[in-house]
Structures are given as structure tokens and as C-alpha cells.
C-alpha positions in Angstrom: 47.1 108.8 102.5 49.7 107.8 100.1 52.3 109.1 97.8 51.5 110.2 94.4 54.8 107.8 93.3 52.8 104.7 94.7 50.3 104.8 91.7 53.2 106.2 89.4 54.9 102.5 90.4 51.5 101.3 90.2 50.8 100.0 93.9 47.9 101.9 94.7 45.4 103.4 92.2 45.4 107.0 92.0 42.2 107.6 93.9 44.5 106.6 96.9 46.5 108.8 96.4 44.8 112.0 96.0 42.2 113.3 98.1 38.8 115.3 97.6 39.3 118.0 100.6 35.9 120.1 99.1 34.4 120.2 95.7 36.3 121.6 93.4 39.4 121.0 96.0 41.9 117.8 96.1 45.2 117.1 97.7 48.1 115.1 96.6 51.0 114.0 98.8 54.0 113.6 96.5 57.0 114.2 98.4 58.4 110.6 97.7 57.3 111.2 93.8 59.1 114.7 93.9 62.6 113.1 94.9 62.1 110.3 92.4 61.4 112.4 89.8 64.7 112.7 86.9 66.2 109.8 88.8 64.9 106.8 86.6 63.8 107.4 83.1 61.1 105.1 83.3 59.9 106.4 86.5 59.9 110.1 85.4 57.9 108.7 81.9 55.7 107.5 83.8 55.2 110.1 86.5 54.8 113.2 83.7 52.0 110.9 82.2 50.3 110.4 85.5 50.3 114.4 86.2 49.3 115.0 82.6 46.3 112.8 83.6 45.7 114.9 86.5 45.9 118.0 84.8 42.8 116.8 82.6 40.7 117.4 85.8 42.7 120.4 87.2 41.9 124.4 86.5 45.4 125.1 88.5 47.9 123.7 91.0 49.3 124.9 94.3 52.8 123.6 95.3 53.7 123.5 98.8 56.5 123.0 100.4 58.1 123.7 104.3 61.3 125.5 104.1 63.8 122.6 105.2 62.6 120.4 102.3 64.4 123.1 99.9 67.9 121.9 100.6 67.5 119.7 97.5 65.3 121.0 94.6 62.9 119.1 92.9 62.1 119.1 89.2 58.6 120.2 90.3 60.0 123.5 92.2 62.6 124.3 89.0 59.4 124.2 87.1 57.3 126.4 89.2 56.6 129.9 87.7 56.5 131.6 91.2 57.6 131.0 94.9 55.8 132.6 97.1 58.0 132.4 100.6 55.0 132.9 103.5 56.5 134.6 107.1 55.4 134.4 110.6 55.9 136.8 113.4 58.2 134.7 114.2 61.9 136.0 113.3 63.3 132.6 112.5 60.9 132.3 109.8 62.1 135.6 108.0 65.6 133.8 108.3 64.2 130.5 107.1 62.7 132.4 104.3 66.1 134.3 103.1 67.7 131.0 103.0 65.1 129.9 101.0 65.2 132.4 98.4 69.1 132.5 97.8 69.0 128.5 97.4 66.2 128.9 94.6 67.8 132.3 93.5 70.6 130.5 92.5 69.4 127.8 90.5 66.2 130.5 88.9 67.0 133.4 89.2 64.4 134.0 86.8 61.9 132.8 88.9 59.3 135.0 89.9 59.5 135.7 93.9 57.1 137.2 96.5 56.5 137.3 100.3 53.6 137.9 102.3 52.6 137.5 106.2 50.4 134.6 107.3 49.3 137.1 110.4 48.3 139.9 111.3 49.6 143.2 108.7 50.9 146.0 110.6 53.5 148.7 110.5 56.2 146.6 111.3 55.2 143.6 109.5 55.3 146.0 106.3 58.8 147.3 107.5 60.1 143.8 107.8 58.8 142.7 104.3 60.3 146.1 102.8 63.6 145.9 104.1 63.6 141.7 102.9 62.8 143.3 99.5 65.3 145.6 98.9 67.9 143.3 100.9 67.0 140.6 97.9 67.4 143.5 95.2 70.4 144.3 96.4 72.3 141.0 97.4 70.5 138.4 95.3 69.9 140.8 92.4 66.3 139.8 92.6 63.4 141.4 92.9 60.6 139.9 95.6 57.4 141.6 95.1 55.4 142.0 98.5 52.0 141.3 98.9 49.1 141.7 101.5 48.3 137.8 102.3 48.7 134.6 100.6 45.2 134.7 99.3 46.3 137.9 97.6 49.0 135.9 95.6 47.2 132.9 94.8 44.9 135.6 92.9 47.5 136.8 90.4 47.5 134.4 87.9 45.5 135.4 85.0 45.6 132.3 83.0 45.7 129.2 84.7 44.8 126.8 82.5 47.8 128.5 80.1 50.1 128.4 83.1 49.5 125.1 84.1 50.1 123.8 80.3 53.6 125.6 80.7 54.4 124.3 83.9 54.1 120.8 82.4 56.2 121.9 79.5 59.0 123.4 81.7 59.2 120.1 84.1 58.9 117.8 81.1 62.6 120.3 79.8 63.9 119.7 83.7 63.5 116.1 83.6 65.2 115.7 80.5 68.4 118.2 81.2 68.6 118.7 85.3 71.2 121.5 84.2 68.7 123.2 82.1 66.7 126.6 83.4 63.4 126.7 81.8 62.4 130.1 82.0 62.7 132.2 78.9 59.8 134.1 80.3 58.0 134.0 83.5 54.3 133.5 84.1 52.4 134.5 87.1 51.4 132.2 89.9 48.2 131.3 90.2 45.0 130.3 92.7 44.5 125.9 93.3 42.3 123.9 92.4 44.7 121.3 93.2 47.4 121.5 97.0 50.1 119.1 95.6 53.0 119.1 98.4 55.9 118.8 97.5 59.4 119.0 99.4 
């Protein structure tokens, strides 16, 4: 498959780029496109007008990203309403996730912030999570709310089609001042349509 920036640079058509997983479900590579992006102002022109294109066709979007791709930011995570760290039972992933969180903490701390468990939710699971939480509150001066399973947080947005006209609004600001944080007010995450990943 290839990279979203490939049809921005006009090397491959977009079709290429994007595939149709299900109806109603496509995926996008853009990791090369995401570290492009603000770099070259003809590059980021054209890169907003080929998401606004996609966003014609799209109810809502899902950003992924693994944890080790958030040493440098992207435009597209500075303009994402809500990061939604995802833990294993493995305790290096509850780590991975707190160094997660402060980096983007930093740079928006007005971001919205939740954690859920991709396994199994027990009693200690729920202790972990709650003890993350209030360790966020109290160092990071954030609040992370916690929530039963990823499918649970993709649920929460209300208006997608509102939120994803924002997010285009707050990366268009990003692109245009790096230094700038976009987030007068927060919006909720929302359910995909569209799995865009994104480092």
C-alpha cells in the first residue's frame, strides 16, 4: 500500500493509497505524509486539499498511532481532539503510555485524554487505570478519563461530522503557526469511518 504523501506529490492516484477494508470502512497509511506535513508550504497546500477531498466521503476519522512514533508530534496529532492511550497487561505498556501522555501533555494540555484496556477488565486492571488517573491529575495536571474498552471511546463523539470539520480547521491553524495550540474548546472523540495511521 502506499503513503497518503505519494498522491499528495502526485505519484500514485489516491485510490492507491487508501484502502476499502469493509463497506463503509477504508484505511490510509500516511506516516510519511504526517512528517511532511508544515515542512514545505506547497506540500502542506496541497496535502489539506487532498484530506478535505477525503473528508467529502468520510462520516469520521480514527488516528492511530504506536507509542514510539510520539517522540515527534505531527500536525495531525496537535489537531486531534482526543488521545485515547490503549494498555496491555503488559506493564511496559502502562509505562509507554505515561510517556506518552506527558509528551502530548506538554504541547496540549488541553487535549482531551483517556485510557482503556485492550484485555480482559478486572479488579486490578481498574486499579491500575485509577491510580494512572489520579497520578496524571496530580503530576501532569490533567485529567484522563477511564473507560471500559476502546469501542467504548470511539462511541463518545456526538457529532462527527461537526468534529471532523474542526479537526480540519485546527490542523489547517497548526500548519500555519507550529507554535500555535488550537484548542479554545475541546470536542469529543469520535467512532471511524476512516483508520488513518499516523506516527
Amino acid at each position: 500500500r502506499f503513503d497518503l504523501l505519494q498522491a499528495v506529490e502526485g505519484q500514485v492516484g489516491e485510490a492507491q493509497c487508501v484502502l476499502e477494508v469493509m463497506p463503509g470502512l477504508r484505511l490510509a497509511q500516511v506516516s510519511r505524509l504526517a512528517r511532511a506535513l508544515g515542512s514545505e508550504r506547497v506540500i502542506t497546500q496541497r496535502t489539506l486539499a487532498q484530506l478535505q477531498a477525503l473528508q467529502a466521503g468520510c462520516d469520521e476519522w480514527l488516528l492511530l498511532a504506536q507509542a514510539g512514533e510520539m517522540q515527534t508530534l505531527s500536525p495531525l496529532l496537535l489537531a486531534a481532539p482526543r488521545l485515547v492511550l490503549v494498555v496491555d497487561a503488559q506493564p511496559k505498556s502502562v509505562t509507554t503510555a505515561w510517556a506518552s501522555l506527558q509528551r502530548v501533555a506538554r504541547e496540549v494540555p488541553q487535549m482531551a485524554f483517556s485510557i482503556c484496556h485492550a484485555g480482559e477488565y478486572d479488579a486490578q486492571t481498574e486499579t491500575v487505570l485509577t491510580s494512572f488517573c489520579k497520578l496524571a491529575a496530580s503530576r501532569l495536571g490533567v485529567q484522563v478519563e477511564q473507560i471500559g474498552s476502546l469501542g467504548e471511546a470511539l462511541a463518545m463523539g456526538s457529532d462527527a461530522r461537526m468534529a471532523l470539520a474542526t479537526f480540519m480547521q485546527r490542523l489547517l491553524q497548526v500548519c500555519r503557526n507550529p507554535a500555535a495550540k488550537p484548542f479554545g474548546t475541546r470536542f469529543p472523540g469520535s467512532p471511524a469511518s476512516v483508520r488513518l495511521s499516523v506516527p
